[in-house]
Backbone of each chain as ProteinMPNN parsed JSONL, in Angstrom:
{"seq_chain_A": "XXXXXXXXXXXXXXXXXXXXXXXXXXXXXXXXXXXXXXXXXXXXXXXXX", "coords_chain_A": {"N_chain_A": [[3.502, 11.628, -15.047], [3.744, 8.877, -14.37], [6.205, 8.483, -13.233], [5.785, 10.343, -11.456], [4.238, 9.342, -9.347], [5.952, 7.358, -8.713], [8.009, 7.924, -8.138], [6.803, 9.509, -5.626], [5.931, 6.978, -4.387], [8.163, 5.74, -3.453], [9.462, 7.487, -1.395], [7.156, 7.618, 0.314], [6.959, 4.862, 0.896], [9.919, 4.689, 2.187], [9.473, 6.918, 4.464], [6.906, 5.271, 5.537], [8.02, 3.296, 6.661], [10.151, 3.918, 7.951], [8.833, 5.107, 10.032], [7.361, 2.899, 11.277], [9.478, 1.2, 11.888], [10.473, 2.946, 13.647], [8.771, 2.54, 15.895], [8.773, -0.139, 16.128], [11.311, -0.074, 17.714], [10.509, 1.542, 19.478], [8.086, 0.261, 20.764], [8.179, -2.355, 21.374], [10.986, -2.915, 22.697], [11.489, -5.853, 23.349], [11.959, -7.41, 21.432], [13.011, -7.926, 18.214], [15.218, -5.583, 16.037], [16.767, -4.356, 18.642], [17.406, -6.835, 20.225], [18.295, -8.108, 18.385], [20.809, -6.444, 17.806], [22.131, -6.94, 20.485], [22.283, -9.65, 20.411], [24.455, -9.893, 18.695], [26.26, -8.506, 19.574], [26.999, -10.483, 21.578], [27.53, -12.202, 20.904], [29.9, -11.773, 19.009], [30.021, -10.388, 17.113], [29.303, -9.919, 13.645], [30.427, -11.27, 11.429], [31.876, -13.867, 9.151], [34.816, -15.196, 10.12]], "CA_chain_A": [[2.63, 11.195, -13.936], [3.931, 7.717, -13.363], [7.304, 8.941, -12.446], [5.724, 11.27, -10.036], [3.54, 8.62, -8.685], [6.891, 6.202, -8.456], [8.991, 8.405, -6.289], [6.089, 9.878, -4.361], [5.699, 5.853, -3.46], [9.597, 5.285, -2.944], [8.693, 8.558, -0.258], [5.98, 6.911, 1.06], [7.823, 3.793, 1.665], [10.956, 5.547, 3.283], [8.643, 7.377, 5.475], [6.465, 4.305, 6.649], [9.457, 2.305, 7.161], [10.73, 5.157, 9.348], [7.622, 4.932, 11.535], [7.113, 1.757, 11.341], [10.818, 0.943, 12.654], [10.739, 3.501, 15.044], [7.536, 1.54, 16.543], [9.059, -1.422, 16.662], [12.206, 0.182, 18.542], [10.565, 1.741, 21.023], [7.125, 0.017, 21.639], [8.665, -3.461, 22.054], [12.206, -3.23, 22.617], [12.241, -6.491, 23.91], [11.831, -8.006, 20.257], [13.471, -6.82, 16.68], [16.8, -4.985, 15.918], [17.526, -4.636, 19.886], [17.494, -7.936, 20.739], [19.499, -8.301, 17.238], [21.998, -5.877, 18.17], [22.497, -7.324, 21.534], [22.955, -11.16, 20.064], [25.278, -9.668, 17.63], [27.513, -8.148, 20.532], [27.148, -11.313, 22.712], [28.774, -13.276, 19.562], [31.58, -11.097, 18.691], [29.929, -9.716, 15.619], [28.127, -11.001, 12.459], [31.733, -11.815, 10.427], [32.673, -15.024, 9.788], [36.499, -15.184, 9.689]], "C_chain_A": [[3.135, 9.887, -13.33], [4.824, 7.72, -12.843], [6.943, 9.512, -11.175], [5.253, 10.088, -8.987], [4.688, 7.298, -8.282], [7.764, 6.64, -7.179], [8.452, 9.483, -5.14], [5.65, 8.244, -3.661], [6.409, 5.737, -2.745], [9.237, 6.467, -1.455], [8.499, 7.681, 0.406], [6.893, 6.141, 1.727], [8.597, 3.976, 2.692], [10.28, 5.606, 4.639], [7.966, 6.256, 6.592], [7.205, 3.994, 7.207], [10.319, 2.918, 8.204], [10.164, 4.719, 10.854], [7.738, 4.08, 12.105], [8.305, 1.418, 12.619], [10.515, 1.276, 13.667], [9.362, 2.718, 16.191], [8.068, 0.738, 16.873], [10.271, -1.436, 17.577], [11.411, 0.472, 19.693], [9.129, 1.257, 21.334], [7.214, -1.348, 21.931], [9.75, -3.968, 21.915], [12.687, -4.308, 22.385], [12.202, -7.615, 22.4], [12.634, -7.264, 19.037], [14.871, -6.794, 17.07], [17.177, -4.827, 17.547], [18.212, -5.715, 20.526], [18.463, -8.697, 19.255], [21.211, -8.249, 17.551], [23.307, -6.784, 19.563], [23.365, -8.828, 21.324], [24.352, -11.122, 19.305], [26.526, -9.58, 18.709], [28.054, -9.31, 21.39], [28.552, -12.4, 21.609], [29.359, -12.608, 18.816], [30.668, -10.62, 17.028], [29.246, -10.513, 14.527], [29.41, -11.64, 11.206], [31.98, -13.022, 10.625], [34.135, -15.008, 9.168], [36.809, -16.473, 9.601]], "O_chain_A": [[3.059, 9.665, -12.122], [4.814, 7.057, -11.806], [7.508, 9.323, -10.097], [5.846, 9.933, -7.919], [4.286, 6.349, -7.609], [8.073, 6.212, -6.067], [9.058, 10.064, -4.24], [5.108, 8.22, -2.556], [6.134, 5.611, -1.552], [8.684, 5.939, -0.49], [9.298, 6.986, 1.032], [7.506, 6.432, 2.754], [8.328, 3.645, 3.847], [10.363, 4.826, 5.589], [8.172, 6.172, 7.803], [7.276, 4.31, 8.395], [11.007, 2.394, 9.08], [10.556, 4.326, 11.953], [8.124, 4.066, 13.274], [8.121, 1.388, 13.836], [10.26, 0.534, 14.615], [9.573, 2.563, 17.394], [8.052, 0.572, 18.093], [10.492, -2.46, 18.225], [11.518, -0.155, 20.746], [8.718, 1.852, 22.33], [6.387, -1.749, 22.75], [9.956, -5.032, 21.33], [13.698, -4.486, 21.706], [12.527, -8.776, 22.648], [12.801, -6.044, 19.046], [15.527, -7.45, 17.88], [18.261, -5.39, 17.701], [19.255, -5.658, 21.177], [19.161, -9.709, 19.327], [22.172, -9.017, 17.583], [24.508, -7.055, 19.587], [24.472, -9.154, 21.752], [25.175, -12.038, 19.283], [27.502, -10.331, 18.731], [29.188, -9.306, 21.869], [29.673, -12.908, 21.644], [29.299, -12.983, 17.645], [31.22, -10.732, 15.933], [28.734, -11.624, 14.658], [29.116, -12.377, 10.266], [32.254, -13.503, 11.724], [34.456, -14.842, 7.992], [37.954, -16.814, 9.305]]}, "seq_chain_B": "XXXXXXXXXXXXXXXXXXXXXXXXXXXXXXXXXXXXXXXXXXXXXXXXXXXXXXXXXXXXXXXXXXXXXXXXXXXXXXXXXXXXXXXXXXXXXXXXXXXXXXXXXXXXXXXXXXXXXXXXXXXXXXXXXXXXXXXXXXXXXXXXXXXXXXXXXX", "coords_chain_B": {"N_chain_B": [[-9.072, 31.835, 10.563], [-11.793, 31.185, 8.631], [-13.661, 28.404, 7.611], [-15.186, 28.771, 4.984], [-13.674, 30.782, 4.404], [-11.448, 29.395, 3.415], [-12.1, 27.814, 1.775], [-12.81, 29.111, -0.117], [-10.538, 29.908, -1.045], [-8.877, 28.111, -2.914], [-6.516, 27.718, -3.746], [-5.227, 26.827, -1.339], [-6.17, 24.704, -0.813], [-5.315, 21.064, -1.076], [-5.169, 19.635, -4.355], [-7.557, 17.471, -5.978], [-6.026, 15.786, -7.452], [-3.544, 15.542, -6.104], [-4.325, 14.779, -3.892], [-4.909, 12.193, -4.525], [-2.514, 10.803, -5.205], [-1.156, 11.281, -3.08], [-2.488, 9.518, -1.354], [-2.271, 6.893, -3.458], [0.305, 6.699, -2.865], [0.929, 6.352, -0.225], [-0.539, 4.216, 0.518], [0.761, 1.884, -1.178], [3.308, 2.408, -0.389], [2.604, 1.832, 2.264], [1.77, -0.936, 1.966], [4.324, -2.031, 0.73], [5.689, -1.834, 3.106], [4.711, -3.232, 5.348], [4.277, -6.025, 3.689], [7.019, -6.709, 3.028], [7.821, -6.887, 5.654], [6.821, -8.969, 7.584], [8.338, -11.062, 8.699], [8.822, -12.943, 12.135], [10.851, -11.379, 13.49], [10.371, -8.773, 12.905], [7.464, -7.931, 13.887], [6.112, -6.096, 15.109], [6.79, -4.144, 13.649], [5.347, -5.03, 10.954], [3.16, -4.99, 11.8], [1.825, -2.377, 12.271], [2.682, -1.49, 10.105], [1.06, -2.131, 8.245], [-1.884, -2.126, 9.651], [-1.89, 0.934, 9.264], [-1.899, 0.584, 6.115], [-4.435, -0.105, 5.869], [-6.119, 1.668, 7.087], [-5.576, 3.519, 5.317], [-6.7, 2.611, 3.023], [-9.319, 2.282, 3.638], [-9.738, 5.189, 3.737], [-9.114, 5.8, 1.059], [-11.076, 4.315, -0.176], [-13.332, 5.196, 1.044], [-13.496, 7.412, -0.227], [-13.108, 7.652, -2.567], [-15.9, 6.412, -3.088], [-17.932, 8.248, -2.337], [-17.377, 10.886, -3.979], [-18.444, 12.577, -6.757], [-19.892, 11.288, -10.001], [-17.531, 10.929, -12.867], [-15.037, 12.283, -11.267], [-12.137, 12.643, -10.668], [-10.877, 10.662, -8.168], [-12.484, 8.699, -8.008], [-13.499, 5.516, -7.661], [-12.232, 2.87, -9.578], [-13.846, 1.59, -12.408], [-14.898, -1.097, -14.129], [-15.223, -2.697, -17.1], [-17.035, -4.363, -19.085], [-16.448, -8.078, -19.575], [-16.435, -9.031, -21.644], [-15.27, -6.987, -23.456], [-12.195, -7.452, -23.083], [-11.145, -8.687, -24.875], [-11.3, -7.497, -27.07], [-10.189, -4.719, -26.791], [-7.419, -4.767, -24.948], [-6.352, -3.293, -23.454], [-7.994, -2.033, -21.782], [-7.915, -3.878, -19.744], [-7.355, -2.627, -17.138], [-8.279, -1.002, -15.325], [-10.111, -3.365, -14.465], [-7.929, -5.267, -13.162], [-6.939, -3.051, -10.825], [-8.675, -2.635, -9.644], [-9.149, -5.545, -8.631], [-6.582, -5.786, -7.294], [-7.568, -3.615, -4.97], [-9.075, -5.207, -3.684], [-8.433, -7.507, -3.257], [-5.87, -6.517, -1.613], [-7.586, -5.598, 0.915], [-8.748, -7.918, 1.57], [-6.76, -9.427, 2.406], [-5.924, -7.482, 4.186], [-7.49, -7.665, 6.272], [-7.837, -10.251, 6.966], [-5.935, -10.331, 8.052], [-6.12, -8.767, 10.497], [-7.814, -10.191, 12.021], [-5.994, -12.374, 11.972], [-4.366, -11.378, 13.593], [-5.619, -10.758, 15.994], [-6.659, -13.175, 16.658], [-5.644, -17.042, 18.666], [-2.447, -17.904, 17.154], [-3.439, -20.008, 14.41], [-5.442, -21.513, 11.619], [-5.447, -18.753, 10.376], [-3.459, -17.367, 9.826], [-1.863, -18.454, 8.446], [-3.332, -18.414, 6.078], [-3.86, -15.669, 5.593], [-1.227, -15.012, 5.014], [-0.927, -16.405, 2.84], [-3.115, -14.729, 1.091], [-1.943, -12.468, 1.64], [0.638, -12.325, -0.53], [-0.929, -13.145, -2.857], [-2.426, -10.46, -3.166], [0.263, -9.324, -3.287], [1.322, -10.085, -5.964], [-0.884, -9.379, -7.49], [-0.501, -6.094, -7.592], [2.036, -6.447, -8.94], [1.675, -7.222, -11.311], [-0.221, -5.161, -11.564], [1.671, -3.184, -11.73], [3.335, -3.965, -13.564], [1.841, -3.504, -15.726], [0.704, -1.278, -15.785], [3.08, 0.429, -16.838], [3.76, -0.799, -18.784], [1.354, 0.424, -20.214], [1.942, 2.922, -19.924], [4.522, 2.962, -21.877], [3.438, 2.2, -24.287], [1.937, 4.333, -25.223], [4.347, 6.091, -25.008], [5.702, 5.6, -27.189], [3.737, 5.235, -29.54], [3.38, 8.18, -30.175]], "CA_chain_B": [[-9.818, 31.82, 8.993], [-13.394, 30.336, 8.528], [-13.784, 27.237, 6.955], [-15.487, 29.593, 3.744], [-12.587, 31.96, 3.494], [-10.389, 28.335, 3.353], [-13.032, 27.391, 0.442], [-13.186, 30.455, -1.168], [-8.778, 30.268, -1.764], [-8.963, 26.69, -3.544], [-5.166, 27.099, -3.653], [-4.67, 26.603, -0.13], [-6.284, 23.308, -0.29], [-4.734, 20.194, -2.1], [-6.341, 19.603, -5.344], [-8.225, 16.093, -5.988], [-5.543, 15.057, -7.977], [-2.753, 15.761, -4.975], [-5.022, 13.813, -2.301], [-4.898, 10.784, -4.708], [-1.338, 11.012, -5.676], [-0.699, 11.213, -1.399], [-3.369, 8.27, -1.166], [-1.802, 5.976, -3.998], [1.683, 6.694, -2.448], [1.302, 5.756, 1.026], [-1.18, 3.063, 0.122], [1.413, 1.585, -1.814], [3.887, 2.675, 0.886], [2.217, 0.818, 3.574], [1.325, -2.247, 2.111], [5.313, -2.708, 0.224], [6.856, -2.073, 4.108], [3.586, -4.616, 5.765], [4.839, -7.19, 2.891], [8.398, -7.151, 3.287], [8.044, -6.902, 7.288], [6.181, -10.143, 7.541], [9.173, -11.928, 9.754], [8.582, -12.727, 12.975], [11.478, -10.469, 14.359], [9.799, -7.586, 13.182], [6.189, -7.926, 13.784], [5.207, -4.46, 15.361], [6.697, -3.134, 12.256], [4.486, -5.321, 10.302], [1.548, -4.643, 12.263], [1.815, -0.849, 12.494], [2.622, -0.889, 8.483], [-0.251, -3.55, 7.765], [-2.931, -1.447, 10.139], [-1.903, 1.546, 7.71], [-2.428, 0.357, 5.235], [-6.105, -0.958, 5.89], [-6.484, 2.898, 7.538], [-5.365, 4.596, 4.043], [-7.557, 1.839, 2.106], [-10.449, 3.052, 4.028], [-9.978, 6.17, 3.153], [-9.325, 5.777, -0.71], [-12.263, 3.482, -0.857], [-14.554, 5.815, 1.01], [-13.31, 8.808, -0.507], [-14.128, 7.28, -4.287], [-17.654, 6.184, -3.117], [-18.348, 9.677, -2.031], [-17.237, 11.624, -5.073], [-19.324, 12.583, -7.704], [-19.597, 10.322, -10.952], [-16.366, 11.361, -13.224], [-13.931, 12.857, -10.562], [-10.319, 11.754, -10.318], [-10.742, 9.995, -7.114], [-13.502, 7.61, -8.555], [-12.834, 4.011, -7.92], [-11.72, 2.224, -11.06], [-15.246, 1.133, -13.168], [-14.522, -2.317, -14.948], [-16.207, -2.702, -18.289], [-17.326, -5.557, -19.881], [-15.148, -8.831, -19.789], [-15.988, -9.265, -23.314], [-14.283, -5.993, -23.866], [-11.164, -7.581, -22.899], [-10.466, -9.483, -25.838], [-11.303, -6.759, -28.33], [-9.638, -4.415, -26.254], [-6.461, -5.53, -23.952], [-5.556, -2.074, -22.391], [-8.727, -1.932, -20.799], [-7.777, -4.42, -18.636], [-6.625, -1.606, -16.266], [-9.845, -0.658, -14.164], [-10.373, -4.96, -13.773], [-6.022, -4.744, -12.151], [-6.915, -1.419, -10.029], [-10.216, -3.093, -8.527], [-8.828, -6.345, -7.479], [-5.809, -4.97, -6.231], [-8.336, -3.014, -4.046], [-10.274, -6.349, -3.027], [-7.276, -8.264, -2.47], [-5.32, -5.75, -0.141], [-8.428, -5.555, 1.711], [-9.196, -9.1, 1.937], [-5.424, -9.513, 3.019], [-5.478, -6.75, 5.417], [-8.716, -7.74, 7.132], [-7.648, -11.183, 7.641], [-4.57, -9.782, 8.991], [-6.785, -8.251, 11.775], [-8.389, -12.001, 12.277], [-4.556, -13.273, 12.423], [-3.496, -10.752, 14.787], [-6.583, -10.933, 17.333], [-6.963, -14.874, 16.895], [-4.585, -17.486, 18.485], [-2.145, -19.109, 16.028], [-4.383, -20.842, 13.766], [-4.77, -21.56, 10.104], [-6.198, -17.934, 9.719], [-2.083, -16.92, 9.87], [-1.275, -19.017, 6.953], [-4.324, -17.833, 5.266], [-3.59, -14.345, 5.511], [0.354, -14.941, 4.426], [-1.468, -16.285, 1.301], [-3.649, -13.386, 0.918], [-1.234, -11.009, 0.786], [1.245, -12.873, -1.155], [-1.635, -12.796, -4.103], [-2.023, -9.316, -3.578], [1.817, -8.835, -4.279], [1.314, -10.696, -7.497], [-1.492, -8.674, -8.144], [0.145, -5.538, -7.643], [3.134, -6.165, -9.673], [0.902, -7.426, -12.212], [-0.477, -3.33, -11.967], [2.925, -2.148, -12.172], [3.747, -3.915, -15.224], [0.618, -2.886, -16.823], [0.759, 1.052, -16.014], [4.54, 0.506, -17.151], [3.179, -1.223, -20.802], [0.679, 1.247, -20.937], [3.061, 4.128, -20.539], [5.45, 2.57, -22.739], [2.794, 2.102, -25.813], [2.059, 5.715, -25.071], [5.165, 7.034, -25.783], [5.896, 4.765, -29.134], [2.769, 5.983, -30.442], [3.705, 9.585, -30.222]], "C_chain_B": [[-11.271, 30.764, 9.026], [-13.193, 29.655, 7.526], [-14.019, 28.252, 5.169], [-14.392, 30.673, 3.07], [-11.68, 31.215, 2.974], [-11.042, 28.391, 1.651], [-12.935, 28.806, -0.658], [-11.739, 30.733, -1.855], [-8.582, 28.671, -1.92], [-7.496, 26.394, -3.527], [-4.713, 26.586, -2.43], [-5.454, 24.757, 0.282], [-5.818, 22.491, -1.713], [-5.892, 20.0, -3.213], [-6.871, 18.048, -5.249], [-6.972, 14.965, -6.548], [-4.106, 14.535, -7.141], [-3.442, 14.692, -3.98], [-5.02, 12.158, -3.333], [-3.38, 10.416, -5.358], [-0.924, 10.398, -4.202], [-1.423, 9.809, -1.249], [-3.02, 6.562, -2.24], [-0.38, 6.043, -2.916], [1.841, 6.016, -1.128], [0.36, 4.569, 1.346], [-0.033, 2.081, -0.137], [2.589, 1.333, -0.765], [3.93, 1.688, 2.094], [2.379, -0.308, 3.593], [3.251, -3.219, 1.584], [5.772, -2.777, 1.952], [5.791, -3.318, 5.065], [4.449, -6.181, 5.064], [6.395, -7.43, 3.177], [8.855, -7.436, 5.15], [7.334, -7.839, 8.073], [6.526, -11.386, 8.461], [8.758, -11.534, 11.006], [9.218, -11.393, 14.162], [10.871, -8.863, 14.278], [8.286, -7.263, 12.857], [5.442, -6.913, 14.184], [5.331, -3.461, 14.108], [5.262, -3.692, 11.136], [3.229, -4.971, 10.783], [0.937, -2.839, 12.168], [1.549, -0.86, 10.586], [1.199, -1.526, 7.891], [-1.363, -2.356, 8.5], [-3.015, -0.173, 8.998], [-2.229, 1.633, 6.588], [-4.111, 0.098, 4.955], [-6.467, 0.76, 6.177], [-6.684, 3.61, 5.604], [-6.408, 3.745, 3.385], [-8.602, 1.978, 2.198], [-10.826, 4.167, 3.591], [-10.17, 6.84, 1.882], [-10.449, 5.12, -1.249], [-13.561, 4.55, -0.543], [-15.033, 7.331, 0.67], [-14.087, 8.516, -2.215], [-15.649, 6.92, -3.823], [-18.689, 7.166, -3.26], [-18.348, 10.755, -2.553], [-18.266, 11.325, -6.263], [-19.003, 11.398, -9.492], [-18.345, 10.785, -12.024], [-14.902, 11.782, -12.703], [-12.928, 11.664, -10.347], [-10.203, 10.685, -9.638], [-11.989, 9.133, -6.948], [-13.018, 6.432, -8.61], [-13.317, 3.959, -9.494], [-13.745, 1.574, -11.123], [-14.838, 0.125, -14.359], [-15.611, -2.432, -15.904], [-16.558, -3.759, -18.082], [-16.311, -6.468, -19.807], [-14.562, -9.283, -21.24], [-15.228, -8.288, -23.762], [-12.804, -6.218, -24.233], [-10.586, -8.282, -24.134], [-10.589, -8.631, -26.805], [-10.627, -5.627, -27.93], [-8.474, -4.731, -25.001], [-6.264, -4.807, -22.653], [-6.863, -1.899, -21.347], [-9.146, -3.209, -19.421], [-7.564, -3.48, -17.0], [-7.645, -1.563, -14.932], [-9.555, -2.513, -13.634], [-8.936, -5.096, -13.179], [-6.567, -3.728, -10.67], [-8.096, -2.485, -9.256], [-9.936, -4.116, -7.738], [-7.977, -6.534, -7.169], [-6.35, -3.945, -5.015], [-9.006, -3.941, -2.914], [-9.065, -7.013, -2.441], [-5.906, -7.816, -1.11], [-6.22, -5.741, 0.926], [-8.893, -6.402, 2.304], [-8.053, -9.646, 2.515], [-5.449, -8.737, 4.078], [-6.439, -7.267, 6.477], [-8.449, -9.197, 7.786], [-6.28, -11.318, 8.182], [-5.341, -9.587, 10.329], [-7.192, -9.824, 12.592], [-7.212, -12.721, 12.755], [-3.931, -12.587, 13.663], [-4.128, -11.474, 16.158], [-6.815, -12.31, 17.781], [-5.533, -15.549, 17.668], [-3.794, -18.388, 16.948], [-2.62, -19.869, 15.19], [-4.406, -20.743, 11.724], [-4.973, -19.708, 9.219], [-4.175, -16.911, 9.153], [-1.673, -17.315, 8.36], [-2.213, -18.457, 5.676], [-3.862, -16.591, 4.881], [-2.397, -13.882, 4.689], [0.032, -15.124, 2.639], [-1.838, -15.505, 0.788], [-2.654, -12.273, 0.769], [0.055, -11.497, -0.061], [0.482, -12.848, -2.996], [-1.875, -11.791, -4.023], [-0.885, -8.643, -3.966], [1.854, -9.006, -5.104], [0.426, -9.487, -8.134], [-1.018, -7.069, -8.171], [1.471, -5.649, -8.281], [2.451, -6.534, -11.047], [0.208, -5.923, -12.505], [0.381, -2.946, -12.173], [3.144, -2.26, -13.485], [2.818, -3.153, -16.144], [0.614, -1.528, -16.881], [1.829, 1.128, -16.911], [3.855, 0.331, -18.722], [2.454, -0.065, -21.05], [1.719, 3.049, -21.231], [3.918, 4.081, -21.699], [4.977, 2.888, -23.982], [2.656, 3.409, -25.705], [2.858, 6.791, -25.769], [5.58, 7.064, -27.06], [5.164, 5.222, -29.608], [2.581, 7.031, -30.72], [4.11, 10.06, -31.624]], "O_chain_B": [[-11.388, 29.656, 9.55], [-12.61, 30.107, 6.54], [-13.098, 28.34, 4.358], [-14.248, 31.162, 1.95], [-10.935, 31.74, 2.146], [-10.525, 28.891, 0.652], [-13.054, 29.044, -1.86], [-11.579, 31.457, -2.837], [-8.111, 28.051, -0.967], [-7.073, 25.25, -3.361], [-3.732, 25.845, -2.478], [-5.296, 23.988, 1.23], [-5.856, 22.882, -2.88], [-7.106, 20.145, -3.068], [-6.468, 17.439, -4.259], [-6.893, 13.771, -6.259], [-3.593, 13.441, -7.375], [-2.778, 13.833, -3.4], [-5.135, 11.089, -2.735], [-3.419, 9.486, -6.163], [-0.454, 9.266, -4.091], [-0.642, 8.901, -0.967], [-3.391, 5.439, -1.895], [-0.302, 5.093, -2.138], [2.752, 5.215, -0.918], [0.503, 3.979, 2.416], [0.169, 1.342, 0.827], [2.81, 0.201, -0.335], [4.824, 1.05, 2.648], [2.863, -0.955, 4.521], [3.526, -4.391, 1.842], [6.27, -3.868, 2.227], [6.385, -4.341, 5.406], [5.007, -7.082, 5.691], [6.767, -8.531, 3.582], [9.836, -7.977, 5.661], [7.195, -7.575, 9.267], [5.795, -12.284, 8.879], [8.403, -10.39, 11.289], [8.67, -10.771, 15.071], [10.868, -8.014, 15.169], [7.89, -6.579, 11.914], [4.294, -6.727, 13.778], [4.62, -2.556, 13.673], [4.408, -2.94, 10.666], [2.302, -4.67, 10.031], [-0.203, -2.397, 12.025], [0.588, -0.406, 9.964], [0.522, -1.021, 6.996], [-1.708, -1.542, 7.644], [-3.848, -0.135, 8.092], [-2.781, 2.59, 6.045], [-4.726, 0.156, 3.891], [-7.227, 1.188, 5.309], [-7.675, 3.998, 4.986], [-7.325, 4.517, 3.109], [-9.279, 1.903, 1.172], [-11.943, 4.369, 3.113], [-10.853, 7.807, 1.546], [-10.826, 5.215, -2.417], [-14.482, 4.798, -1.321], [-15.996, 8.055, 0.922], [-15.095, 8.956, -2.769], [-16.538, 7.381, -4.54], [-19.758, 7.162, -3.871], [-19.002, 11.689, -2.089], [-18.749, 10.249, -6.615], [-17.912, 10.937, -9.827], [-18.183, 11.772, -11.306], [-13.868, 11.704, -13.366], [-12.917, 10.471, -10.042], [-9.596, 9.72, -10.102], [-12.456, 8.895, -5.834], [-12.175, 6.139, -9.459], [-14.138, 4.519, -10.22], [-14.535, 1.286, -10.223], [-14.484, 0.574, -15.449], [-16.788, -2.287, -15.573], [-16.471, -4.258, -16.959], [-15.18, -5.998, -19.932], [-13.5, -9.606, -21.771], [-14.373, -8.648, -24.571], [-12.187, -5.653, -25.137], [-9.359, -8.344, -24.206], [-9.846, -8.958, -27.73], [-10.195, -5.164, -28.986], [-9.04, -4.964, -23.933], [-6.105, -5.174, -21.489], [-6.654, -1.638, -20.162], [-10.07, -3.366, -18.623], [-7.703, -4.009, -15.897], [-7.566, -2.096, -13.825], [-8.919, -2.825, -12.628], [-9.226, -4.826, -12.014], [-6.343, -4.121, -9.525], [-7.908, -2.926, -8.122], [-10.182, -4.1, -6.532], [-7.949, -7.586, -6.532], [-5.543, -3.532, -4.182], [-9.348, -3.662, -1.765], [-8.807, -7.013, -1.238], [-5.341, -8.438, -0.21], [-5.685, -5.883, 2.026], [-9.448, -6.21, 3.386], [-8.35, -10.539, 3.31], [-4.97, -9.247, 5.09], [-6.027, -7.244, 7.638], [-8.765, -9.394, 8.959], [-5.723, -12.313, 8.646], [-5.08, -10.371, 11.241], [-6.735, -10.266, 13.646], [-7.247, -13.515, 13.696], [-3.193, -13.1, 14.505], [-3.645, -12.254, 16.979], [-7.094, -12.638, 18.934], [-4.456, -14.974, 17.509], [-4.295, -19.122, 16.096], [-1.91, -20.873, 15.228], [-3.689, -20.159, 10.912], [-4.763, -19.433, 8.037], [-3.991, -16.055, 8.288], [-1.285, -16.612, 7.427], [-1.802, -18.157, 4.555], [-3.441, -16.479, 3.729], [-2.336, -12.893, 3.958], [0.417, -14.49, 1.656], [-1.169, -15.157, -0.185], [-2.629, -11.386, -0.085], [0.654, -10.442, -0.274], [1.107, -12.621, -4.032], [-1.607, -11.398, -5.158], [-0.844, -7.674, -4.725], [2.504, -8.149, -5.703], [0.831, -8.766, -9.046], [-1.344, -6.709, -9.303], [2.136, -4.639, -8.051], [2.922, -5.889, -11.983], [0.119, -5.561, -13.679], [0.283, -2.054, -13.015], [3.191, -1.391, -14.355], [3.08, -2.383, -17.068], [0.535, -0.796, -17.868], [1.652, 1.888, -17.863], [3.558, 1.206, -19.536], [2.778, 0.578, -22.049], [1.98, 3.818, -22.156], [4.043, 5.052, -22.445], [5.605, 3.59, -24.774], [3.606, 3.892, -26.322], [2.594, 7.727, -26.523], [5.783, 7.999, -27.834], [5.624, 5.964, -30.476], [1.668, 7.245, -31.516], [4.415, 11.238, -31.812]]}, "name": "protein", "num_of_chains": 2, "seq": "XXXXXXXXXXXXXXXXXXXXXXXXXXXXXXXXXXXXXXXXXXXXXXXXXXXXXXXXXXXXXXXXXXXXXXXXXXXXXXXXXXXXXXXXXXXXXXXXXXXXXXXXXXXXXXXXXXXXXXXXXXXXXXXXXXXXXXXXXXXXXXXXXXXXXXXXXXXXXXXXXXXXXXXXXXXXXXXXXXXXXXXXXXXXXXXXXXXXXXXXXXX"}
């Protein structure tokens, strides 16, 4: 039972975290991983050499 | 199919022990991706996972209220505190309950932090669910011990 109840959470989690994300992609682009992505590209990448 | 022919094939609906299995999981679910999504950059995630959570908590709270006295999906029933010293393991129910109070008292003044401006109710809230993480890993360990003694004693 607590196994089941461990990786029906890990699930769970996944899943929210899916939603969740996808929420925060597309109901306010202009915040989050877009505005990540974008800074990332403006400054050559996240490496420091 | 009529509601009675649904009722009448018990397999076709989840059992009690399935709806609280689904109801720990995405409970649990909600409130680990709410907690870790807490930064400002991703605050719709937090808010979406955080509302969730308060939704499912609703439903596990008003689903145990509403069940008959013994059934599965019976909130936790805390003994005696004196119990606790002559008994340890029955700490469990007093874990389970205010891990119930404290997600709830965290999520709710989440709602207060969202709808309010900026104010101390933000920092409040960060606290609040910060002691419900404690208290929740404080349940993990304990299911974990109790499983553990479980199997040794076999």
């Amino acid at each position: 039972m607590i196994l089941r109840m461990f990786f029906h959470t890990l699930a769970a989690t996944v899943i929210v975290a899916g939603l969740a994300g996808a929420w925060q992609v597309f109901a306010t682009p202009d915040t989050g991983w877009s505005v990540a992505v974008e800074n990332r590209q403006q400054t050559g990448g996240g490496h420091d050499d | 199919m009529t509601t009675e022919a649904l009722l009448a094939r018990p397999s076709l609906l989840p059992s009690a022990r399935t709806v609280k299995l689904v109801l720990h999981a995405l409970l649990s679910g909600a409130f680990l991706v709410a907690y870790a999504t807490g930064d400002e950059d991703t605050y719709a995630m937090h808010l979406a996972a955080g509302y969730l959570t308060l939704v499912v908590l609703t439903a596990r709270i008003g689903a145990g209220i509403t069940v008959s006295l013994g059934h599965s999906l019976q909130l936790p029933r805390p003994g005696r505190l004196s119990e606790l010293v002559k008994r340890p393991w029955s700490a469990m129910p007093w874990l389970t309950a205010s891990l119930l109070v404290a997600t709830a008292v965290a999520g709710i003044s989440g709602i207060f932090a969202d709808q309010l401006p900026r104010s101390l109710i933000g920092h409040l809230h960060e606290g609040l669910g910060e002691a419900a993480m404690d208290i929740a890993l404080a349940h993990i360990l304990f299911v974990v011990a109790v499983w553990l003694r479980g199997r040794f004693r076999r």
